[in-house]
KEKE-3310 file (N, C-alpha, C; in steps of 0.2 Angstrom, whole numbers, plus 5000, padded with zeros to 4 digits):
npx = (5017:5011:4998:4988:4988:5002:5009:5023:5030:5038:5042:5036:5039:5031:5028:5030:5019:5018:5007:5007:4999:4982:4967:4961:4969:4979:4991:4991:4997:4992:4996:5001:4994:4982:4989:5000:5002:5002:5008:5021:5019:5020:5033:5039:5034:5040:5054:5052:5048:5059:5067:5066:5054:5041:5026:5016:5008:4997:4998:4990:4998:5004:4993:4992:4986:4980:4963:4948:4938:4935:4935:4926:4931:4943:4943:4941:4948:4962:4959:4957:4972:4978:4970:4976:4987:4989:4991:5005:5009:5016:5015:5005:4994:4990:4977:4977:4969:4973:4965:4953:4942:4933:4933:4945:4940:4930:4938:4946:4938:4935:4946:4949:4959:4970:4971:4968:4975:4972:4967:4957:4951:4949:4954:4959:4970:4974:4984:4973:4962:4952:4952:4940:4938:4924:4926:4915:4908:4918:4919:4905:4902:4912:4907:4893:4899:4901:4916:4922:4934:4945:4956:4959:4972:4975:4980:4988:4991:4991:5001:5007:4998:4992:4987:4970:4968:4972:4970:4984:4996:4997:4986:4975:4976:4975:4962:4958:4957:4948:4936:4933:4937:4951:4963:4979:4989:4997:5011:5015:5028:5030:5027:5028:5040:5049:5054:5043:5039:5052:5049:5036:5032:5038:5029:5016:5019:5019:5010:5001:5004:5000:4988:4986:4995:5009:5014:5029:5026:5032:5046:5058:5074:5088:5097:5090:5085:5086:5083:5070:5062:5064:5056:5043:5032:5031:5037:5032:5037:5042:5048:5061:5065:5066:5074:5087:5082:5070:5053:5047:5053:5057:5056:5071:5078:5092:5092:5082:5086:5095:5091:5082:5091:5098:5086:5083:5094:5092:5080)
npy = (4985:4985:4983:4968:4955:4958:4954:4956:4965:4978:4994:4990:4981:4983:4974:4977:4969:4970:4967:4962:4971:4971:4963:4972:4982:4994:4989:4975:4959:4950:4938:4932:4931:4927:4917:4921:4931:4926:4918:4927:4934:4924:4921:4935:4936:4924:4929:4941:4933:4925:4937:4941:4951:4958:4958:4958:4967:4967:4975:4985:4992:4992:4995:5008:5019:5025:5020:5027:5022:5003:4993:4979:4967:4968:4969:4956:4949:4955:4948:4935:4933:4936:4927:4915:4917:4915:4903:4903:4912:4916:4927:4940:4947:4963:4974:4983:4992:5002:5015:5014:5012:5006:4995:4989:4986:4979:4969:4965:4961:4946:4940:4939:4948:4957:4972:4985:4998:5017:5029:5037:5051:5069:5079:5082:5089:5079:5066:5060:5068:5079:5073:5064:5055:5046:5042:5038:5027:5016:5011:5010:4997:4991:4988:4982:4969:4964:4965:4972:4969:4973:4982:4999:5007:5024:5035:5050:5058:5061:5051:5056:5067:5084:5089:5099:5104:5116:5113:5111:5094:5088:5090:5086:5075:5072:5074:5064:5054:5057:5059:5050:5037:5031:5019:5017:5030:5037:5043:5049:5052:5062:5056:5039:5031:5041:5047:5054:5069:5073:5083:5084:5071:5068:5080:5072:5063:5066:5073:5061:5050:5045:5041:5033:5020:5027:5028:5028:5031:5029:5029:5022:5018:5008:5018:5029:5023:5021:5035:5037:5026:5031:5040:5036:5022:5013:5006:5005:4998:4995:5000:5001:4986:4979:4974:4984:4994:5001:5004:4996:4983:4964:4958:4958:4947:4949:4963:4964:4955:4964:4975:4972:4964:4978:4985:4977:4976:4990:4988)
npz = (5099:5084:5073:5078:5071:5065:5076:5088:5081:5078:5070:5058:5041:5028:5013:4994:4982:4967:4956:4938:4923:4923:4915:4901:4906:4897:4897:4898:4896:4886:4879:4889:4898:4913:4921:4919:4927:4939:4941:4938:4950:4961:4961:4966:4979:4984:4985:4992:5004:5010:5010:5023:5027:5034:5031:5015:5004:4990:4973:4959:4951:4939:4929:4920:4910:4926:4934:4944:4946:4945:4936:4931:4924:4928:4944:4946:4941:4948:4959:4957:4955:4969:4976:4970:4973:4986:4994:4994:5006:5020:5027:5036:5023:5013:5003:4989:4977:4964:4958:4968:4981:4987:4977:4984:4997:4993:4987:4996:5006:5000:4998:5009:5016:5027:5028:5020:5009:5003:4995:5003:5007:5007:4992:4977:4962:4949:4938:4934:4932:4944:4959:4969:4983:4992:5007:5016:5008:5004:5019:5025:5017:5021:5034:5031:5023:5035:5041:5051:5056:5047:5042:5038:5029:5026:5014:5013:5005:4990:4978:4963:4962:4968:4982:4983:4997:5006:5022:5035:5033:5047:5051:5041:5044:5056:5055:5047:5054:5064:5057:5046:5053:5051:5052:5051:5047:5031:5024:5009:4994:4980:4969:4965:4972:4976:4990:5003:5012:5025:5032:5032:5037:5051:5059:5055:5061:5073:5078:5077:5080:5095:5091:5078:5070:5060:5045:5034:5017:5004:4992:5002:5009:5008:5014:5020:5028:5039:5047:5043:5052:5063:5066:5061:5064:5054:5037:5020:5005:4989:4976:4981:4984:4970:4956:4952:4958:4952:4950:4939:4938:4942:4959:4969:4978:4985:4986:4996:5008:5011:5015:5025:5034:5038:5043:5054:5061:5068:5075)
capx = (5013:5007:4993:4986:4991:5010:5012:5024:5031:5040:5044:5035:5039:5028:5032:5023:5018:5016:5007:5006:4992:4974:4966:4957:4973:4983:4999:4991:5001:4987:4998:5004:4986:4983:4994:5010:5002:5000:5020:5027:5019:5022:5042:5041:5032:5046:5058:5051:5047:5065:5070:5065:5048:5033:5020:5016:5004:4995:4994:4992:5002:5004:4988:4993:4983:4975:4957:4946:4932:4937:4929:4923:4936:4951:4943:4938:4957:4964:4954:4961:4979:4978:4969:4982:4993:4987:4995:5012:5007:5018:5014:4998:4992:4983:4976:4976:4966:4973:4962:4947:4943:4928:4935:4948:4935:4926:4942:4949:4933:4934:4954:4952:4966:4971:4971:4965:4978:4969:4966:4950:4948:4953:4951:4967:4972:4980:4986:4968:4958:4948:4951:4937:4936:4922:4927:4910:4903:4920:4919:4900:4903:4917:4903:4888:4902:4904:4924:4924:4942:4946:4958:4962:4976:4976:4986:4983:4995:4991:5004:5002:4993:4992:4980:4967:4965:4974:4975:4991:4994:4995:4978:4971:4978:4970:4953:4954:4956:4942:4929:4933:4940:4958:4966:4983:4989:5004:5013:5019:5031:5024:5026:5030:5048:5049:5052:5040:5047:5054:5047:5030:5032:5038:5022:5011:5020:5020:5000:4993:5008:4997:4982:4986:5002:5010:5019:5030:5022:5034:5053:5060:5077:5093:5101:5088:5077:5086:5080:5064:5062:5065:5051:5037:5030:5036:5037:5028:5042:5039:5054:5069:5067:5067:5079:5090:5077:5065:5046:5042:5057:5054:5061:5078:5080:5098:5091:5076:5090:5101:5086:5078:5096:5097:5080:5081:5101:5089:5074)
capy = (4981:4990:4978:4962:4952:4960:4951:4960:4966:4984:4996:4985:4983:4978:4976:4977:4963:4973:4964:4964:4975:4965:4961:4980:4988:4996:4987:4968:4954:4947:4931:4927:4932:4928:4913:4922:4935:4922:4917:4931:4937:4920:4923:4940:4936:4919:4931:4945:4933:4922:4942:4942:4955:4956:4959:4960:4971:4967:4981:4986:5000:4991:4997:5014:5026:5022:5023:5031:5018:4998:4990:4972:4962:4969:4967:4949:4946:4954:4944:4928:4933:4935:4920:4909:4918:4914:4896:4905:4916:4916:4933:4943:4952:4968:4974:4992:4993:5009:5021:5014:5011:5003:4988:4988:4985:4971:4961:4961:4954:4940:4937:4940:4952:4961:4977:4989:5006:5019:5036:5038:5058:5074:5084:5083:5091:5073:5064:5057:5074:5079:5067:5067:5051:5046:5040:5034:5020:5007:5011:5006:4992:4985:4985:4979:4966:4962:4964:4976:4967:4975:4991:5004:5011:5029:5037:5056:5064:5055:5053:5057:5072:5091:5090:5106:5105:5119:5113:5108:5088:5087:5093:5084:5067:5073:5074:5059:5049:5061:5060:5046:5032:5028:5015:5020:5036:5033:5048:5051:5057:5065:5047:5031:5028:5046:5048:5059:5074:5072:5086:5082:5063:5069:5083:5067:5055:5070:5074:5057:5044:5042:5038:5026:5021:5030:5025:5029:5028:5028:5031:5021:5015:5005:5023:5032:5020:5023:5043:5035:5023:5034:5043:5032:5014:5008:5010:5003:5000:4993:5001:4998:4979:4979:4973:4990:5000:5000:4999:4989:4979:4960:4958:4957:4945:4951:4970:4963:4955:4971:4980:4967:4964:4983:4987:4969:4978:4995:4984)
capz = (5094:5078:5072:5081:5065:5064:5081:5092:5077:5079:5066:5052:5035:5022:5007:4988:4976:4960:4949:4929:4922:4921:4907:4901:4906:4890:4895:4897:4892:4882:4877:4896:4902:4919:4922:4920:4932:4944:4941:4942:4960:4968:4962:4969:4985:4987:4986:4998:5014:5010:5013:5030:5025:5039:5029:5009:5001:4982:4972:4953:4948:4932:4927:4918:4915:4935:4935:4950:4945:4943:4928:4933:4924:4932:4950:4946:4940:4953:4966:4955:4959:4975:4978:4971:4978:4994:4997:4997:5008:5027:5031:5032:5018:5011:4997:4986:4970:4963:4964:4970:4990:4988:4975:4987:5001:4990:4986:5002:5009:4994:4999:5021:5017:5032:5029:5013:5011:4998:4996:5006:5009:5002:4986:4974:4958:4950:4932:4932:4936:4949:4963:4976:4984:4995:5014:5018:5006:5008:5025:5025:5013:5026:5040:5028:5022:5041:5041:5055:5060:5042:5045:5033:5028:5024:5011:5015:5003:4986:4973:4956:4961:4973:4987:4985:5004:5010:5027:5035:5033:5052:5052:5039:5046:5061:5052:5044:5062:5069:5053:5042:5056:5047:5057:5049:5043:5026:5021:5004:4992:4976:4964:4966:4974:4981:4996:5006:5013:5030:5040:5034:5040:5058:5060:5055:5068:5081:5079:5078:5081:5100:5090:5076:5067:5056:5039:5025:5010:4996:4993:5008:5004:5014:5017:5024:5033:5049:5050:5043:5056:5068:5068:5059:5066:5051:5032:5014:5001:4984:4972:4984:4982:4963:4953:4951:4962:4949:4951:4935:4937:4947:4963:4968:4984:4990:4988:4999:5012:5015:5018:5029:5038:5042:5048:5062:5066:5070:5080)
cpx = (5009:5000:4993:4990:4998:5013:5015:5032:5035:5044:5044:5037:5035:5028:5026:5023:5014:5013:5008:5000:4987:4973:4961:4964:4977:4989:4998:4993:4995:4988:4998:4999:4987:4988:5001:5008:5004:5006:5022:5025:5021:5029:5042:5039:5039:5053:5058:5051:5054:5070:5069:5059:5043:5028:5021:5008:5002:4993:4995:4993:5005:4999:4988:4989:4978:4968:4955:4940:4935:4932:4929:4928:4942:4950:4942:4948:4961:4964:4959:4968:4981:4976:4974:4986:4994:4992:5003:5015:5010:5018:5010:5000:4989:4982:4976:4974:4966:4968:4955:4944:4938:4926:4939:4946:4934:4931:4946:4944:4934:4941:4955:4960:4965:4971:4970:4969:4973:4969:4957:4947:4953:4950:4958:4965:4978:4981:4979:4963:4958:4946:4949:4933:4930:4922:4921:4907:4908:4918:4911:4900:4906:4911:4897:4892:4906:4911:4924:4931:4947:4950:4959:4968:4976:4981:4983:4985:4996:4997:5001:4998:4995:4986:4978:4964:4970:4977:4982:4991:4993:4988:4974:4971:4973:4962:4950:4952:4950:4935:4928:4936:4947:4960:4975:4983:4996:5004:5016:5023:5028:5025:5028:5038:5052:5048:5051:5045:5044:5050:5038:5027:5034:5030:5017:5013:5016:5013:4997:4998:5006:4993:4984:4994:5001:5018:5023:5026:5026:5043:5059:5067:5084:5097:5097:5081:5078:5084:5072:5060:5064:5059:5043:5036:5032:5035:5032:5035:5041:5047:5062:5070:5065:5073:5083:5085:5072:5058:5045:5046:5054:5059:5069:5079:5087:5095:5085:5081:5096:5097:5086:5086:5098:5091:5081:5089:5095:5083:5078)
cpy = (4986:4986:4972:4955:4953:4955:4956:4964:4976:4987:4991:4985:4979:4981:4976:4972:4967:4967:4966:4968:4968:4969:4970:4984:4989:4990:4978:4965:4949:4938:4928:4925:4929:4922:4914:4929:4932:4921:4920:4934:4932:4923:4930:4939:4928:4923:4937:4941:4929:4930:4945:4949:4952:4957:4957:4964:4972:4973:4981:4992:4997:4995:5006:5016:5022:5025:5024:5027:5010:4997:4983:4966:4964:4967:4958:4946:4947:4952:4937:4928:4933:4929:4913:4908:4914:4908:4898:4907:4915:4923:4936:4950:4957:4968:4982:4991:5001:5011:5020:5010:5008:4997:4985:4984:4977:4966:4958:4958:4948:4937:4936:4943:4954:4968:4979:4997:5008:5024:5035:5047:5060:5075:5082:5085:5084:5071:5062:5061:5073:5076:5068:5060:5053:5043:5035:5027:5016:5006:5009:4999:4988:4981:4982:4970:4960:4960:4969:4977:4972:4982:4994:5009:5019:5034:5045:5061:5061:5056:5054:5064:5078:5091:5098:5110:5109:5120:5109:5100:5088:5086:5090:5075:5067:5071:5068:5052:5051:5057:5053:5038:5028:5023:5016:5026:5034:5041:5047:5051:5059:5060:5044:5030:5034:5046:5054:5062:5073:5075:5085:5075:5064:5074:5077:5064:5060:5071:5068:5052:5042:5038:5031:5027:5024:5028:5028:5026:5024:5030:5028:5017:5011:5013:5027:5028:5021:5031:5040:5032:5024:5039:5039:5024:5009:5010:5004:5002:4993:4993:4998:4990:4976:4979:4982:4995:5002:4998:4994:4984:4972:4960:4956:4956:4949:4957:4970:4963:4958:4974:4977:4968:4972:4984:4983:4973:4983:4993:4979)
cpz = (5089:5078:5076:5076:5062:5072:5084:5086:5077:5072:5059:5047:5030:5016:4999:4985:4970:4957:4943:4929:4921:4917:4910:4900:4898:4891:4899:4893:4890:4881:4883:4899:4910:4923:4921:4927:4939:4944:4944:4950:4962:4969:4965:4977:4988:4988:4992:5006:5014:5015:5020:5030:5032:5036:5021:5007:4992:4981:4962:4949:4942:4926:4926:4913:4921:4932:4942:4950:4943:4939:4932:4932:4926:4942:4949:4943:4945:4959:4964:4956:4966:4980:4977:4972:4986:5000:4998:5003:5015:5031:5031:5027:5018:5005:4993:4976:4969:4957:4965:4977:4990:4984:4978:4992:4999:4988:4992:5004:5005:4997:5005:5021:5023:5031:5021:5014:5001:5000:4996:5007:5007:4994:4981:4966:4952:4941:4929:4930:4942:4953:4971:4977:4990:5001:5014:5014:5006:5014:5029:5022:5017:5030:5038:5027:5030:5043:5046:5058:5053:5042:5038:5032:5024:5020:5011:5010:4994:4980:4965:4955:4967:4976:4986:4992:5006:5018:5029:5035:5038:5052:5050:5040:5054:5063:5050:5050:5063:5063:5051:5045:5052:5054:5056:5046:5039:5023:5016:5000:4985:4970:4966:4967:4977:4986:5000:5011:5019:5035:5038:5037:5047:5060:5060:5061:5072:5083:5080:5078:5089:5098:5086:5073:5061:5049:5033:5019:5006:4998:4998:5008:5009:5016:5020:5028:5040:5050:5050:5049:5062:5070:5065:5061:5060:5041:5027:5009:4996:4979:4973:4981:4974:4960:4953:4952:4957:4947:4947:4934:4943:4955:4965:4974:4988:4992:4995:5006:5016:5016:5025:5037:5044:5045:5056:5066:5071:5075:5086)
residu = (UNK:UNK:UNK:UNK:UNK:UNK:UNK:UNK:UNK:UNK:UNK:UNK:UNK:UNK:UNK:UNK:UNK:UNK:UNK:UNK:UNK:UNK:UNK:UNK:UNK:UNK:UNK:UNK:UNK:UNK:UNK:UNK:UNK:UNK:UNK:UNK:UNK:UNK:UNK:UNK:UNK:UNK:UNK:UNK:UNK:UNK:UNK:UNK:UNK:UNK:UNK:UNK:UNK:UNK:UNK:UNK:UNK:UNK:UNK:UNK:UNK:UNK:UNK:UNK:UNK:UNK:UNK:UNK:UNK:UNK:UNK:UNK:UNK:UNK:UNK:UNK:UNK:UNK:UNK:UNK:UNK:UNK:UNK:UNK:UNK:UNK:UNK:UNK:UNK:UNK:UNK:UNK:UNK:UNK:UNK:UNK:UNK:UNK:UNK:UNK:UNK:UNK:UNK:UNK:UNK:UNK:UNK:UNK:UNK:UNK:UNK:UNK:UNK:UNK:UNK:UNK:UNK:UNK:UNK:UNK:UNK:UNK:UNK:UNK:UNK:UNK:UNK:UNK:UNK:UNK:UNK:UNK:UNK:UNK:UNK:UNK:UNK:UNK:UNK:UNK:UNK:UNK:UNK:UNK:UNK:UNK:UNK:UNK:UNK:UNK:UNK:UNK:UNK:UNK:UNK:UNK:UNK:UNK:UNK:UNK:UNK:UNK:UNK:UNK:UNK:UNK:UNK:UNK:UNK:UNK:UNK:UNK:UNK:UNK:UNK:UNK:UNK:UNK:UNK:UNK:UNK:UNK:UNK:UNK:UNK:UNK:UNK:UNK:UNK:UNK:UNK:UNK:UNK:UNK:UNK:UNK:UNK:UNK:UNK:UNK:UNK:UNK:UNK:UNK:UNK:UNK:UNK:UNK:UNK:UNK:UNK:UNK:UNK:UNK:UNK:UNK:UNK:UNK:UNK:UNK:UNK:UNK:UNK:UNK:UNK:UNK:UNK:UNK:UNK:UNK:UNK:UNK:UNK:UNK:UNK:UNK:UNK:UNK:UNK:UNK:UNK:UNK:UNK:UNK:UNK:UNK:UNK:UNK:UNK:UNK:UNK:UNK:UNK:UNK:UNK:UNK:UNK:UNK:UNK:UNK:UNK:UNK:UNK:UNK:UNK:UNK:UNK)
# end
């Protein structure tokens, strides 16, 4: 059992629910405004649990350029998709307000998501600048917030960006269990539908795959998910289920159900 909430769920896969950009971002559909956001996730989320998906995961990787600070009307939109998403809703959920862990925090308590992935620790070099998030204030927020059942996903190796921490990931995945309480650790690749490199996703399992689970982040695809899931509790995958593997494209059920079909041969 990975989570409490996966049930006896082994080698999990949870999937993404891209949204459109909210309102603020450069690339909002102004005309559709939030009622076609609301649209098109349900149709992707109808299409991902039909795919036989254990999880799903709201995120807005529409929202280019990412900021490191949420503005107020994007988390309050984001809240409202989520929320009406809800009633579709047959598998638990999480939440990832890119790049901010402490809007994350505050809209999964609004939504009783299950779980919150973010870049919580570390230094990096990224598209945004100088990205130094701060561990401790969601991680008080959750406990002020009273979510304690609340886990976090840790992304330890952020895309978009060059971590300035010199030391090994093992090590720093290590740290982030010891220091900063991660409940998962999710490896990388260096953007969006890259898939993280292989020997540093085994050294991650190998160092801390006693303590919590350990995740592919990105890149995860129907040809390599059996090595993938060979050494990770389970993966994150977003692009593969796109029409023509394509982040910004909507989903593409059959792509969803060859996946899905391979992993359940593999479990």
């Amino acid at each position: 059992m990975i989570f409490d909430f996966l049930g006896d769920k082994k080698r999990a896969v949870v999937s993404m629910c891209h949204m459109g950009a909210l309102p603020g971002s450069p690339l909002y559909d102004s005309d559709g405004g939030i009622d076609k956001l609301i649209d098109d996730a349900v149709s992707d989320i109808r299409k991902l649990q039909d795919g036989g998906v254990d999880a799903i995961m709201f995120g807005n990787e529409n929202d280019r350029p990412y900021l490191l600070e949420a503005t107020p009307e994007s988390i309050a939109a984001y809240t409202a998709v989520v929320q009406a998403c809800k009633p579709e809703l047959t598998v638990p959920f999480g939440v990832n307000y890119l790049w901010d862990p402490t809007a994350s925090i505050a809209i999964a308590v609004a939504t009783q998501a299950k779980w919150v992935r973010e870049i919580f620790t570390g230094v990096f070099a990224s598209d945004m600048g100088i990205w130094a998030p701060d561990a401790a204030r969601p991680a008080r927020l959750k406990r002020d917030l009273d979510r304690r059942d609340l886990k976090l996903f840790f992304n330890i190796n952020a895309e978009f960006a060059h971590s300035l921490d010199q030391r090994p990931i093992d090590l720093r995945a290590k740290s982030a269990i010891f220091s900063s309480l991660a409940d998962a650790i999710l490896v990388s690749g260096p953007i969006t539908g890259q898939p993280a490199d292989a020997s540093d996703l085994r050294k991650v399992a190998e160092a801390v795959g006693h303590m919590v689970p350990v995740f592919a982040n990105t890149g995860v695809n129907v040809d390599n998910v059996t090595d993938v899931m060979s050494v990770a509790s389970g993966c994150i995958i977003g692009s593969h289920f796109k029409v023509d593997g394509n982040t910004w494209n909507a989903v593409d059920g059959d792509r969803v159900k060859r996946f899905m079909d391979k992993v359940n041969s593999l479990r």
